[in-house]
C-alpha positions in Angstrom: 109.2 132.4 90.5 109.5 128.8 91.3 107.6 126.2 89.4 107.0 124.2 92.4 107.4 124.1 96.3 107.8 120.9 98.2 106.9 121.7 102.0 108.2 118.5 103.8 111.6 116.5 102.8 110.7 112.7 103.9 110.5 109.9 101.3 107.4 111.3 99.6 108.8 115.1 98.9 112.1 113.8 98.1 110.2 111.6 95.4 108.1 114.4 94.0 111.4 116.4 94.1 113.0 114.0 91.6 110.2 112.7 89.6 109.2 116.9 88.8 113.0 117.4 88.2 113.2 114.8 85.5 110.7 116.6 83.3 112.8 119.7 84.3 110.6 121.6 87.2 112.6 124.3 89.2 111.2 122.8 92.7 112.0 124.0 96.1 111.9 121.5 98.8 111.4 123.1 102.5 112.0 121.1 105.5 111.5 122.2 109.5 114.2 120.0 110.0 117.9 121.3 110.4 119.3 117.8 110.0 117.5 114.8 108.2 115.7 112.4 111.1 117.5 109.7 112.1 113.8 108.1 112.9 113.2 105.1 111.0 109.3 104.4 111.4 109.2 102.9 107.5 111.2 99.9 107.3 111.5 98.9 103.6 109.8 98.7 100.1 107.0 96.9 99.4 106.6 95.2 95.7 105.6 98.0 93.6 108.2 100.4 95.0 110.7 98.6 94.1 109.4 98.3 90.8 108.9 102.3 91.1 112.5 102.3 91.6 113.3 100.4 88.9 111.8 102.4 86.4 113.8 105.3 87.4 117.2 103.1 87.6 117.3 103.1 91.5 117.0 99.6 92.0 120.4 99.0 92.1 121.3 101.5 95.0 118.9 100.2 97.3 119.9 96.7 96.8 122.9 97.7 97.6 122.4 98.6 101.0 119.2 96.2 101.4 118.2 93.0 102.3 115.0 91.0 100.1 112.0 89.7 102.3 109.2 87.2 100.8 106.8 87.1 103.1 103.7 86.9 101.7 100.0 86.9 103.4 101.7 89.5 106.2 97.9 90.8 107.2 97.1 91.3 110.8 100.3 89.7 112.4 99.5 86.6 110.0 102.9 85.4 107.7 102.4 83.1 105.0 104.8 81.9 102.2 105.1 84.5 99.0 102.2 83.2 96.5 103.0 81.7 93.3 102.8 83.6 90.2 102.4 86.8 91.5 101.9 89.4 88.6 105.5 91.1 88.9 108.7 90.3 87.6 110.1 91.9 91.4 108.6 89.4 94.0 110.3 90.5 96.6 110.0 93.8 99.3 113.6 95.3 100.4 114.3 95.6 104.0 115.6 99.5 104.0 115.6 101.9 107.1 113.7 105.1 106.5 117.0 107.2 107.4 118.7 105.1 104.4 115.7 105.7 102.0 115.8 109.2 102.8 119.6 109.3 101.9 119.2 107.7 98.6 116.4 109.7 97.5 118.1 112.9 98.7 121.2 112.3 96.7 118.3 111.3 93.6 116.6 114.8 93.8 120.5 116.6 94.4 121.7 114.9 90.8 118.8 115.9 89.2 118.9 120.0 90.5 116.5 120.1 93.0 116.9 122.3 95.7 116.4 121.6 99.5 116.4 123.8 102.3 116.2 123.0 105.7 115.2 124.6 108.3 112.3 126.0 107.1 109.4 126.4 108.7 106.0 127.0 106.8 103.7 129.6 109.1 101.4 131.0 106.6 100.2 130.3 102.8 97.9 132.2 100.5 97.2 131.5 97.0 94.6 133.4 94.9 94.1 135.7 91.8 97.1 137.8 92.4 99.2 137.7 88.7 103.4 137.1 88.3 104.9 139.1 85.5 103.7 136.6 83.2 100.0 137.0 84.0 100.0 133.6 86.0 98.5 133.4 89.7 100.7 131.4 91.8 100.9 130.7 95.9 102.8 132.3 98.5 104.2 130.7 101.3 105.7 132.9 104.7 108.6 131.0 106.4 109.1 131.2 110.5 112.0 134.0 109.6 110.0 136.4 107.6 111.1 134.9 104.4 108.6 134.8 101.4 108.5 132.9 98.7 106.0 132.2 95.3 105.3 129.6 93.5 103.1 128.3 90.6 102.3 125.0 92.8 102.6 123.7 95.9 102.6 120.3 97.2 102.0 119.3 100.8 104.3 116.3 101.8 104.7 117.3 105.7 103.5 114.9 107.5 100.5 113.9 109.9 100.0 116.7 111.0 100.3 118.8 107.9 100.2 122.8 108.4 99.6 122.9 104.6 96.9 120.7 104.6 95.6 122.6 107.5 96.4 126.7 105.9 94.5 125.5 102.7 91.4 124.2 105.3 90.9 120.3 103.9 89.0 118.7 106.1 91.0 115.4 107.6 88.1 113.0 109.1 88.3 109.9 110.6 88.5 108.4 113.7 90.9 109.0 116.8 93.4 106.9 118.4 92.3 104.3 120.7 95.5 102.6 121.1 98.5 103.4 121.3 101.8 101.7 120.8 106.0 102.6 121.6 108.6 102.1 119.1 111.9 102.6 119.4 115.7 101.8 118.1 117.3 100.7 121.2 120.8 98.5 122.4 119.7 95.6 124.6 122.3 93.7 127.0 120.3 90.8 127.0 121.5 88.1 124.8 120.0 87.4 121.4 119.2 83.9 121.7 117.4 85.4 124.9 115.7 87.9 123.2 114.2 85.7 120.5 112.9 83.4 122.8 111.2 86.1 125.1 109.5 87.7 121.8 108.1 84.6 120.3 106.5 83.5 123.5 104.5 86.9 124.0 103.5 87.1 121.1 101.8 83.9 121.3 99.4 86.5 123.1 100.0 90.0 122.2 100.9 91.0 118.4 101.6 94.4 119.4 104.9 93.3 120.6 108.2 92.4 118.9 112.1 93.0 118.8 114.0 92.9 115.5 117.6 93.1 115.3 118.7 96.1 113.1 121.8 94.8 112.2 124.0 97.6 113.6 124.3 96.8 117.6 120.4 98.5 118.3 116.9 96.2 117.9 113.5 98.0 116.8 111.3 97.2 119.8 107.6 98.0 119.4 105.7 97.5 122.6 101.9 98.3 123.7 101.6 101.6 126.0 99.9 102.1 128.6 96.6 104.3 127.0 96.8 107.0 124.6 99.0 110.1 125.6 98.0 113.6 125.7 100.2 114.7 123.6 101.3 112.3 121.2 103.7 114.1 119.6 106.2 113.8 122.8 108.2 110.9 122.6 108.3 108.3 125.3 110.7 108.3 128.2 113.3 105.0 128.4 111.6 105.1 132.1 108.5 104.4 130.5 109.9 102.5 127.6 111.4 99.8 129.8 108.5 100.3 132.5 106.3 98.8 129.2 109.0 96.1 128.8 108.7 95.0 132.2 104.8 94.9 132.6 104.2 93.0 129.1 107.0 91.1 128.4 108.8 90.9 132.4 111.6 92.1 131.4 113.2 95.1 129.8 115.9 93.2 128.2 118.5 95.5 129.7 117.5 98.6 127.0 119.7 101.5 127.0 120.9 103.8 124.7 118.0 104.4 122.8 118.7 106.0 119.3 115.1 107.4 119.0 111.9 106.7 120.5 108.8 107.2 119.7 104.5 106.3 120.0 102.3 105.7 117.3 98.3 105.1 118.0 96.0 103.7 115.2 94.3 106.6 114.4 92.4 106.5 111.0 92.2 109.8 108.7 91.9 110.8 105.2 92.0 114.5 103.5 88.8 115.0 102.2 90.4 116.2 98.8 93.9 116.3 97.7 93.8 119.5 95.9 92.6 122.7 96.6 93.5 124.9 93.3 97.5 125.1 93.1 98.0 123.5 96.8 98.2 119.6 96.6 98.4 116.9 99.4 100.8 113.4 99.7 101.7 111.1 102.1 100.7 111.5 105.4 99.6 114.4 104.8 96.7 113.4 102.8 95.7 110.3 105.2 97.4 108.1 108.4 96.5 105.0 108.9 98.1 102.1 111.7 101.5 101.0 110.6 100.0 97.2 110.1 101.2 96.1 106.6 104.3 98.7 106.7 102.1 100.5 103.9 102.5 104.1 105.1 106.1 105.2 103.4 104.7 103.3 100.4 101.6 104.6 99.7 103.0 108.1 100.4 105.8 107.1 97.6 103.1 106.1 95.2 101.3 109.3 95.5 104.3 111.4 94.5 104.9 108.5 91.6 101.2 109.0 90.3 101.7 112.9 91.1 105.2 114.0 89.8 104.4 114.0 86.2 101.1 115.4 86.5 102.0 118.0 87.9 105.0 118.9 85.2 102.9 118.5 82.3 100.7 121.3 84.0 104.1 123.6 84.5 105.6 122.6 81.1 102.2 123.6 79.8 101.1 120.6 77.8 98.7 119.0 80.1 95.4 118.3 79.0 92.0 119.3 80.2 91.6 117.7 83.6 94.6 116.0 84.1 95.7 116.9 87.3 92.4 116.3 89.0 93.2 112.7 88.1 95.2 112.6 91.0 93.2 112.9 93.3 90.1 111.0 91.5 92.8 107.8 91.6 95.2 107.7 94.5 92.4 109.1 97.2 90.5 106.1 96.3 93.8 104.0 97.1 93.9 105.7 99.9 90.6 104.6 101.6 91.5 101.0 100.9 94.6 101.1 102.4 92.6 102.8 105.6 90.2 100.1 104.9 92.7 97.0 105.3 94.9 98.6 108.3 91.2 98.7 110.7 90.1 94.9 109.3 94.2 94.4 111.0 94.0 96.4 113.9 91.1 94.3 114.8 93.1 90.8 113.6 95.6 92.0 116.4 93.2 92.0 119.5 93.5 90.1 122.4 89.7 89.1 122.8 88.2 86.0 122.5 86.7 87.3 118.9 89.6 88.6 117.3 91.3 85.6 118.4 88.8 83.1 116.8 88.7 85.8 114.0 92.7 85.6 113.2 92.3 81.4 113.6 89.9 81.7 110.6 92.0 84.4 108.3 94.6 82.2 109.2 93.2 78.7 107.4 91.7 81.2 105.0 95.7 82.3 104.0 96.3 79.2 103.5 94.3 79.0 99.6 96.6 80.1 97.2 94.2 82.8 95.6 93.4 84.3 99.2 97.0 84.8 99.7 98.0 86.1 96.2 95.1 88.9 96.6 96.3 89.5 100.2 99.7 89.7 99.5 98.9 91.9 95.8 96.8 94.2 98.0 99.5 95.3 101.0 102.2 95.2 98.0 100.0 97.5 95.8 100.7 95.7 92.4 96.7 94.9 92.3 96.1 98.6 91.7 93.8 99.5 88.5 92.7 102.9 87.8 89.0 103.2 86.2 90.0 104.3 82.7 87.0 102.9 81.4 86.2 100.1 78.8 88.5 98.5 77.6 91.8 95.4 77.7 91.8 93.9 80.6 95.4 95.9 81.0 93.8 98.9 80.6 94.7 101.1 84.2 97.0 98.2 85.8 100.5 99.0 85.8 102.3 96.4 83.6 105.5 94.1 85.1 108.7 94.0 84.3 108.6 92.3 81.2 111.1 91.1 79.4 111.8 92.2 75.7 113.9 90.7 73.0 116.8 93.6 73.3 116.5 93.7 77.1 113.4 94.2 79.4 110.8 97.0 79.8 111.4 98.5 83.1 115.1 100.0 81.2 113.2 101.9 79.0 110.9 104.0 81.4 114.4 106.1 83.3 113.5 109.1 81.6 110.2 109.6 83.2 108.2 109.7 79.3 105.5 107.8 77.9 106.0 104.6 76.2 104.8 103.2 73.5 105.6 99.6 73.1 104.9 98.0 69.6 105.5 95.1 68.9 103.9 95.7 65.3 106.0 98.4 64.1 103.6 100.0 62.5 102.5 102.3 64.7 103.5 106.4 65.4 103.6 109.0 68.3 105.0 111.6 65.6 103.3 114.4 67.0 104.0 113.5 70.8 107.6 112.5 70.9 108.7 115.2 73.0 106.5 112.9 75.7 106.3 109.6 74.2 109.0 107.7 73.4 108.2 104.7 70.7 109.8 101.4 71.3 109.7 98.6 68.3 110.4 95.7 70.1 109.2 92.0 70.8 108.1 90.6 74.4 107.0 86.8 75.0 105.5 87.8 77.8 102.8 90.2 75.7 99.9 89.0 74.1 98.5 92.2 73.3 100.4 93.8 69.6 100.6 97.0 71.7 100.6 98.6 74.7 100.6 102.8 75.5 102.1 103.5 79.0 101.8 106.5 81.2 105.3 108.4 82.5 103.9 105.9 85.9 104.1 102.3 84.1 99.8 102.3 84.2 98.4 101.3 80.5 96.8 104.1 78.7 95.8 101.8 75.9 96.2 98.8 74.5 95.3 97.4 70.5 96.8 97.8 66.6 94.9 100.6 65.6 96.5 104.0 64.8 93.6 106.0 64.7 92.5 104.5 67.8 96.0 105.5 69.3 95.5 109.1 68.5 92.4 109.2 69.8 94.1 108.6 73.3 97.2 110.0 73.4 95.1 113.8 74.1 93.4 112.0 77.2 96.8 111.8 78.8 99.6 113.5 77.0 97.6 116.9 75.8 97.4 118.1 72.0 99.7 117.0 69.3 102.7 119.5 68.7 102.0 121.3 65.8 
């Protein structure tokens, strides 16, 4: 049997992949796809993915083939300068093309051992009561071709339109598109200077339009349609690519050669629960949102980040009570928010008289330092805080970069374990060092003689006391080994 099944290899399967091969899962990731997409919808990594990657060792490779952006405020078509002392010691986003994130993360989850087929095409899915040879129930998933094959979990990473989410009947409401918008990777044979000058002057007007040079001979051009299609799912002709051109911007820059094309509307929708016994939900499978903010590949990223070792504590058997529900009960509410601040910028990018006067007030309002640090923390994500309870005012926050006297934090979290970082030395994770690793060390940067971390970089706990300690360490790392 395999431990887990990934339906869905985009950046938030191959991320689950990895993170669940780390604490050594046999997982299975199935894609429909015979070749990986070539479709580059998510453009880069906001902050606290590329702190994410970080604390796995990534960062490196995608700085390789990336470019840093500090552009901070970026809420409803509105840029402002990055914000001063933002709480990370990454304040930056990386400029990386889907296809390229994809590649990196593939090679991630091959190094590790995981498994991908493509492919594969989910058709049906049960799970119930029904025992392996060990006496454990498990789900069973039917491919297009016949094939079968059982798991103990399975995790839903396919997409919009998710057939998981959709055999396991979670309700997805929300509202429908009302607008809908083209986006493509084209060449253009008009010249760039050209270009540039035609973009910035409609956009004076229209938000919903733009033309970015990729770098490699094609531009991403995002223009308005004309209404919502039918079928959404069929991509756009050039004819009525360059027709859209033409009738918003009066011209069609010459566009040829498109390397995909596709429409995107700003439909609004969010899976009523991310779990339904051994079948979980992530990414866009378990909400869509408009792409304003380029949040969508991120908060599907962060899902599998919060997920991954969840989920392998419940395989490897040491999970506590509970644990796994904690998913849900803390990235669905993320979730909503992110829904939340995509409609406020859907309206921001109107045409009408109010959203104008509305986007002239956000605009002044950008321009306070605090408004634009709590702007700019909320599209990165590194304002996130999980309701652990009472406690330090680190308590559920993810905790920077910081730097330590041998080195810096973010080193010390590649394994995918626990952390305890004490900067007393006399405290002990004796009887969970198989998940916790202790770290005696001193940081400038910490005012606090202690801090427990989760495998995700969120604090567990925070203080002096060792009896206080143990009383936490069950909540999220399960009984003490005997």
């Amino acid at each position: 049997m395999i431990d887990v099944i990934v339906v869905g290899g985009g950046p938030t399967g191959l991320m689950l992949a990895a993170e669940l091969r780390l604490q050594g899962v046999r997982v299975v990731v199935l894609d429909r796809l015979s070749e990986p997409t070539a479709e580059s919808r998510g453009r880069g990594l906001h902050t606290r993915s590329v702190e994410m990657m970080d604390q796995r060792g990534l960062l490196d490779r995608f700085l390789a083939v990336s470019e840093k952006f500090q552009v901070g405020g970026f809420f409803g078509g509105i840029m402002k300068p990055w914000p001063d002392r933002l709480d990370t010691a990454h304040p930056y986003g990386l400029s990386t093309l889907q296809p390229v994130t994809e590649r990196l993360l593939t090679e991630r989850a091959l190094e590790l051992g995981a498994e991908i087929r493509r492919g594969c095409e989910v058709i049906g899915l049960t799970q119930g009561d029904e025992a392996d040879e060990a006496g454990e129930g498990g789900v069973t998933v039917e491919l297009a071709d016949g094939t079968r094959l059982r798991s103990r979990y399975l995790v839903g990473c396919d997409g919009a339109r998710s057939v998981v989410r959709k055999l396991v009947g979670i309700g997805f409401p929300g509202e429908p598109a009302k607008v809908e918008t083209l986006l493509g990777d084209l060449e253009l044979s008009e010249d760039p200077a050209t270009v540039d000058a035609v973009v910035t002057e409609v956009r004076r007007t229209q938000l919903r339009f733009g033309a970015i040079d990729n770098g490699d001979g094609t531009y991403r051009v995002i223009v308005p349609a004309d209404g919502v299609a039918e079928d959404r799912s069929a991509p756009p002709t050039l004819e009525e690519f360059t027709g859209r051109l033409r009738a918003v911007a009066g011209t069609d820059f010459g566009a040829h050669s498109p390397r995909w094309l596709s429409r995107f509307g700003d439909a609004t929708r969010q899976a009523e629960r991310y779990r339904a016994g051994r079948v979980l939900l992530a990414g866009d499978a378990a909400h869509i949102h408009p792409p304003t903010g380029g949040q969508g590949l991120n908060l599907g990223v962060q899902d599998a980040f919060n997920l991954g070792w969840k989920l392998a504590a419940a395989v490897n058997g040491w999970a506590p009570e509970g644990l796994l529900d904690t998913y849900h009960d803390e990235r669905h509410p993320v979730g909503a928010r992110v829904l939340d601040n995509t409609r406020a910028q859907i309206t921001l990018l109107g045409t009408d008289p109010g959203a104008t006067a509305l986007r002239d007030l956000f605009t002044r309002l950008m321009d306070f330092e605090e408004v634009n640090r709590y702007v700019t923390g909320m599209i990165t994500a590194v304002e996130i805080r999980y309701d652990f309870g009472e406690g330090h005012d680190l308590l559920g926050r993810r905790l920077r970069d910081v730097g330590l006297k041998r080195g810096r934090l973010y080193e010390l979290m590649h394994r995918g374990h626990g952390l305890l970082l004490d900067q007393t030395g006399r405290l002990s994770v004796a009887g969970w060092a198989d998940r916790v690793d202790h770290v005696v060390d001193v940081s400038e940067e910490l005012d606090v003689p202690a801090v427990l971390l989760r495998p995700d970089g969120h604090v567990a706990w925070a203080g002096d006391d060792q009896r206080d300690l143990e009383n936490h360490l069950p909540r999220w790392f399960g009984a003490a080994a005997a």
